[in-house]
C-alpha positions in Angstrom: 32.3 30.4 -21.1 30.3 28.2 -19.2 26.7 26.0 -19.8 24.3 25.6 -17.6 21.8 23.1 -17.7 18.6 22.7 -15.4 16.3 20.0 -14.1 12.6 20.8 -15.6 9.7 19.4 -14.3 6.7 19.1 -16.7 3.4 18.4 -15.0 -0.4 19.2 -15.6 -2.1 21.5 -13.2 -6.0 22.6 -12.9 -7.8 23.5 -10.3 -9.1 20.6 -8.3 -13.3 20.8 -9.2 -12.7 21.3 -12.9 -12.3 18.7 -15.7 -9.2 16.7 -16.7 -9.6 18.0 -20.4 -9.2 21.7 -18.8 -5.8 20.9 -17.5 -2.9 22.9 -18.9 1.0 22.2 -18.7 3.1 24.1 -15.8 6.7 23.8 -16.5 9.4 25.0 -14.4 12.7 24.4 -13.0 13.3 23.5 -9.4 16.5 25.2 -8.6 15.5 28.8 -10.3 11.5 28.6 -9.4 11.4 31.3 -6.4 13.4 33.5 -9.0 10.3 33.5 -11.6 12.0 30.6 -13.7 8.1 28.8 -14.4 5.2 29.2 -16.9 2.2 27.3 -18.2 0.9 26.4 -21.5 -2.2 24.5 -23.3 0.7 22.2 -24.4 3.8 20.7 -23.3 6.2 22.0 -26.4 4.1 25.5 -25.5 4.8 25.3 -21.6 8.7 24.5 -22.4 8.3 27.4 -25.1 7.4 30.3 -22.5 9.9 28.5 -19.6 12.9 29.0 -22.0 11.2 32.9 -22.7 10.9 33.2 -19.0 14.5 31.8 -18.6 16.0 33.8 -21.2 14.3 37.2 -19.3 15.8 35.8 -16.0 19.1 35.7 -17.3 18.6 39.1 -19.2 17.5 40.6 -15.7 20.3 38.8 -13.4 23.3 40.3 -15.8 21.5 44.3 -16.1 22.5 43.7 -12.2 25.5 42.7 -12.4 28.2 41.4 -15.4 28.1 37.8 -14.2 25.5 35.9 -13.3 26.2 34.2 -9.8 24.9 30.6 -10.2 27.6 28.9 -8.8 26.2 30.1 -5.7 22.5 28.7 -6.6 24.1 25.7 -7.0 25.5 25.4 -3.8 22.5 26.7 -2.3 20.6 24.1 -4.1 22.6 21.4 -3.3 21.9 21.8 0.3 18.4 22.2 0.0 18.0 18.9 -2.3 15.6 16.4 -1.4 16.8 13.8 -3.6 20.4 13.8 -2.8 21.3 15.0 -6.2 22.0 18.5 -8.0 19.3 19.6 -10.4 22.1 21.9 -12.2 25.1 20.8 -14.2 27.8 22.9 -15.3 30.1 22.2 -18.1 32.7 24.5 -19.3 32.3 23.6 -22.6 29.2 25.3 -24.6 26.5 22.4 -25.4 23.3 22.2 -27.0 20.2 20.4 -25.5 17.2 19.0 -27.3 14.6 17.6 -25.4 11.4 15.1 -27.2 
C-alpha cells in the first residue's frame, strides 16, 4: 500500500471586469490538472471539498482502466516538467492521513 500526497494550489478566480466580491475559489493540483484533478467553490473548505470529489472520481476512473494506478510515472513526468526544482508529489509507503486548516 502506498500514499500519495499532492501539491494543491488554492487561489480566487473571476473574470477580469467583474467585482472582487464575485470571486470564487479554484482549487487544483498541479501535477494531476490536465487529468481533470481541479474544481471551484464559493468557499475555500467548498473548493477543497469538490477537488477531493474530483480526485476521488479520478482515482475511481484510472483503476476501471487498469488494477494499479501508474503514478509513479506522473511523478517522473512531473519532475521533469517542474518549474520550481521540486516534486509536487510525495510518496510514502506507509498509509497517512492529511488535514489541512
Amino acid at each position: 500500500m502506498k500514499t500519495y500526497s499532492f501539491h494543491v494550489l488554492l487561489e480566487k478566480d473571476k473574470w477580469p471586469d467583474e467585482p472582487d466580491e464575485n470571486a470564487v475559489w479554484r482549487a487544483y493540483i498541479p501535477a494531476l490538472e490536465h487529468q481533470g484533478a481541479a474544481s471551484w467553490g464559493y468557499t475555500q473548505k467548498e473548493a477543497l471539498k469538490n477537488l477531493q470529489d474530483a480526485v476521488d472520481l479520478l482515482v475511481e476512473s484510472l483503476l476501471a482502466e487498469s488494477s494499479e494506478i501508474d503514478l509513479e510515472s506522473l511523478l517522473a513526468h512531473e519532475k521533469e516538467s517542474s518549474s520550481e526544482g521540486r516534486s509536487q508529489i510525495q510518496i510514502s509507503d506507509i498509509p497517512l492521513i492529511a488535514i489541512t486548516v
